[in-house]
C-alpha positions in Angstrom: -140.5 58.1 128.2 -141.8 60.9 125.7 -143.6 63.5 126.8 -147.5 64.1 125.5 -147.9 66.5 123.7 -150.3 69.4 125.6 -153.8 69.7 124.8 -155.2 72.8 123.9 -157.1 74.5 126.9 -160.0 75.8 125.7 -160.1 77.9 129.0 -157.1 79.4 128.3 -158.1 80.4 124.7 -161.3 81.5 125.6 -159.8 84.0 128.4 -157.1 85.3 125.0 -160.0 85.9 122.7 -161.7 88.3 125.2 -158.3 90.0 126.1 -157.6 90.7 122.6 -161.3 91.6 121.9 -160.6 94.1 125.1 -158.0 95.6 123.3 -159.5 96.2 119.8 -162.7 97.6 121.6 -160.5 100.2 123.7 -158.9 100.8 120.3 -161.4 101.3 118.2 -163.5 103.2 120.4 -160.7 105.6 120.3 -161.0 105.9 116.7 -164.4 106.4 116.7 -164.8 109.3 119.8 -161.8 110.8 118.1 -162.9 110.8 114.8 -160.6 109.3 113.1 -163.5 106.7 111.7 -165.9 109.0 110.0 -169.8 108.6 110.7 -171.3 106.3 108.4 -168.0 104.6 107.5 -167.9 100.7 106.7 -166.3 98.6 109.2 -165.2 95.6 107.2 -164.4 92.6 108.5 -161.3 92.0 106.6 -159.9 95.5 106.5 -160.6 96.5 110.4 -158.7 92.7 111.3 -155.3 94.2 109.0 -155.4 97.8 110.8 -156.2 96.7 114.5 -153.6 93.1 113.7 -156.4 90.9 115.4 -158.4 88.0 114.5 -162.5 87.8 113.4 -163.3 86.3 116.3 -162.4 89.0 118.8 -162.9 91.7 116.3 -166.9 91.1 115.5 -167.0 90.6 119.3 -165.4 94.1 120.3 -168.3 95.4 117.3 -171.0 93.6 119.0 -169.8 95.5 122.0 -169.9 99.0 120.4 -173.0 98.2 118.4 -175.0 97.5 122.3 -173.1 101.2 122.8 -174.7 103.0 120.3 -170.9 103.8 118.5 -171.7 101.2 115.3 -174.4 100.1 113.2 -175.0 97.0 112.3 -177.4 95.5 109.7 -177.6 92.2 108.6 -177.5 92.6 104.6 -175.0 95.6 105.0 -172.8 94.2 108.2 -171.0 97.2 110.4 -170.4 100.6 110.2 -169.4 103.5 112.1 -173.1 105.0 113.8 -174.3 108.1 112.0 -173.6 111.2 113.8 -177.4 112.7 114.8 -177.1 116.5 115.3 -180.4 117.2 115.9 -179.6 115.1 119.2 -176.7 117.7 120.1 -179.1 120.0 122.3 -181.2 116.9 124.1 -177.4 115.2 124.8 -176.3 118.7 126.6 -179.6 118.9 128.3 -179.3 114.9 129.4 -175.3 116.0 130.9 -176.6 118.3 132.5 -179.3 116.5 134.5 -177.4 113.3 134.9 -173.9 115.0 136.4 -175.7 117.7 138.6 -176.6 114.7 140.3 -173.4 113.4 140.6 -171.4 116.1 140.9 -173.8 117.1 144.1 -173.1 114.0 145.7 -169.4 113.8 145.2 -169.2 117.2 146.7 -171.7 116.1 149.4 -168.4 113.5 150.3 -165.9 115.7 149.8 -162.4 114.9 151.5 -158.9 116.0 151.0 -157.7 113.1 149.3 -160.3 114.4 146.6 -159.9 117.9 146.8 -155.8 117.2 146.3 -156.5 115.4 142.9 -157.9 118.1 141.4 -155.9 120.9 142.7 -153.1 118.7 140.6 -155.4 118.3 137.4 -156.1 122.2 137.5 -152.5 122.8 137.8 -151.8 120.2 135.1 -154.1 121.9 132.7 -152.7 125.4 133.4 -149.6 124.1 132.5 -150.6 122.1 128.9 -151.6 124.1 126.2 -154.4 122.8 124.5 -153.4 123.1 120.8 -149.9 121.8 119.5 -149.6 124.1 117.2 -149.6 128.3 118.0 -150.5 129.4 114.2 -154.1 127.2 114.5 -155.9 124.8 116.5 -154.4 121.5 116.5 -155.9 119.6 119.4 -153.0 117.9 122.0 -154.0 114.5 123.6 -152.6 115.1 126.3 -154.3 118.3 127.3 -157.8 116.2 126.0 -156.7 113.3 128.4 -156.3 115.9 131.4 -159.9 117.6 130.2 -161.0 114.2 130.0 -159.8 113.2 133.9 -160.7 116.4 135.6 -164.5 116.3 134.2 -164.2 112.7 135.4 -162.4 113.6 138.5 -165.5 116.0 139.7 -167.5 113.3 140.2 -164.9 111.1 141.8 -167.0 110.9 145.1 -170.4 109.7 143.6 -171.1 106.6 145.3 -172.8 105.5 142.3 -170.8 103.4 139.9 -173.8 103.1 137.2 -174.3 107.1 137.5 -170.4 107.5 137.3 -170.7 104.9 134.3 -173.7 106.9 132.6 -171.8 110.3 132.9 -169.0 108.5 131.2 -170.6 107.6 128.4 -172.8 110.8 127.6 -169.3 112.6 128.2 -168.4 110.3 125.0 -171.2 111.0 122.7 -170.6 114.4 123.8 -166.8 114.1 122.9 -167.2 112.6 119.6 -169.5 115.7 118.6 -166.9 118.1 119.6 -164.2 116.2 117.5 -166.0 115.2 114.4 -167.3 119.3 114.4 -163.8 120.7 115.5 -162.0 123.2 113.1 -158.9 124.4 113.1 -159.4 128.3 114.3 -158.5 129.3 118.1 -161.8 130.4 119.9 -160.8 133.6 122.5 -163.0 131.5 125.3 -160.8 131.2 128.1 -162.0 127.8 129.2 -159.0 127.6 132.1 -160.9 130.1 134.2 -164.3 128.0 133.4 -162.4 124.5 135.3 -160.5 127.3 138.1 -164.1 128.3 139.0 -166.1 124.9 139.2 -163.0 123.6 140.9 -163.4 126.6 143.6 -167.6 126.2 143.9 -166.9 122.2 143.8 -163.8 122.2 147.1 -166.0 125.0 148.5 -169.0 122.9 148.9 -170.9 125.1 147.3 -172.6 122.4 145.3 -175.2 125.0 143.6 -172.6 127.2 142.2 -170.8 124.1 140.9 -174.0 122.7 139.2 -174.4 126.1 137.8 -171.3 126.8 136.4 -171.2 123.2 135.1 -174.1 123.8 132.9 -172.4 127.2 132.2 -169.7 125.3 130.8 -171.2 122.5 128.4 -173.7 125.1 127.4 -170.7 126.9 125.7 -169.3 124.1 124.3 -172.2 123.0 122.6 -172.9 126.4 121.2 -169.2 126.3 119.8 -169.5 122.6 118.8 -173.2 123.6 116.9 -171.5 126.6 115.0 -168.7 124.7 113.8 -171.3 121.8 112.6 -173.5 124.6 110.6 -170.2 125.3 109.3 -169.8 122.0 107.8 -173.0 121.7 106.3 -175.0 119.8 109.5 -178.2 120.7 110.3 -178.3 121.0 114.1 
């Protein structure tokens, strides 16, 4: 007796078009934070589905999803494109870190336990041991040094009970990210921010939560300064 042919399951397709869609978001977010999609850039349909090797369907879905982020722009007679970088939002984005992780970061120390504390005595070590530019002539920036910056910021507040706080911190540590890169330049800066993580890790496993918060702020403040002069330097008005 032959056998049927199968049916398509639209189940089954439906669940593919969101994993791929998963995928070209994660991707293109990536681009975007990292700069490697320049502000104001068009996203185009046809082009983005050849570089990122994925349908329209999942691709305009993975857009909506950055679009609701704030990461593209989307217009109706003009379509997508990469969201304008606002500099004159640099200083309210610091001052919004600031506010949102001192909470955080109070509460995750509030529950401090070894398991934690273990973590990030590893991701200080880690970072002592990863220089942060590839190159020694000038500053070329090394993933993996970003990705260990990325999990010990992360890993601070690894004790907040609050996923939606943890989730907001996330995300203004994006914005805040894609400032930094789109603004980098290529000189070394004689800040030794090493001994910035060594002594918010120290206040943090210390419990003492108001030196932490302090030298938190300490810390982005410095950044943003660096990240502001290197924007003037490019012409932005910050």
């Amino acid at each position: 007796m032959a056998r049927k042919p199968a049916l398509p399951n639209p189940l089954s397709d439906e669940a593919s078009t969101t994993t791929r869609a998963s995928a070209v978001y994660e991707r293109l977010r990536d681009d975007i934070t990292h700069g490697l999609l320049e502000p104001g850039s068009k996203l185009r349909v046809e082009a983005m589905c050849t570089r990122y090797e994925v349908g329209a369907s999942p691709l305009r879905e993975a857009l909506s999803r950055l679009s609701a982020e704030g990461l593209v722009a989307r217009t109706d007679q003009r379509g997508f494109s990469v969201a304008a970088m606002q500099w004159d939002e640099l200083p309210v984005l610091t001052r919004s870190r600031l506010q949102v992780e001192g909470l955080a970061l109070r509460d995750s120390i509030e529950r401090r336990d070894a398991a934690w504390e273990d973590q990030l005595v590893l991701l200080v070590h880690r970072l002592s041991r990863t220089p942060r530019s590839l190159s020694t002539d000038h500053h070329v920036p090394n993933p993996a040094w970003e990705a260990l910056h990325r999990e010990f910021h992360r890993g601070l507040l690894a004790r907040c009970p609050s996923r939606w706080l943890r989730a907001f911190c996330d995300s203004l540590a994006d914005e805040a990210y894609r400032f930094r890169q789109v603004a980098a330049d290529k000189s070394f800066s004689s800040r030794n921010e090493h001994a910035e993580h060594v002594a918010i890790f120290e206040a943090a496993i210390e419990g003492r939560a108001d030196d932490a918060v302090r030298l938190l702020g300490e810390h982005y403040t410095r950044t943003t300064d660096v990240v502001a002069n290197q924007a003037r330097g490019r012409g932005h008005a910050v």
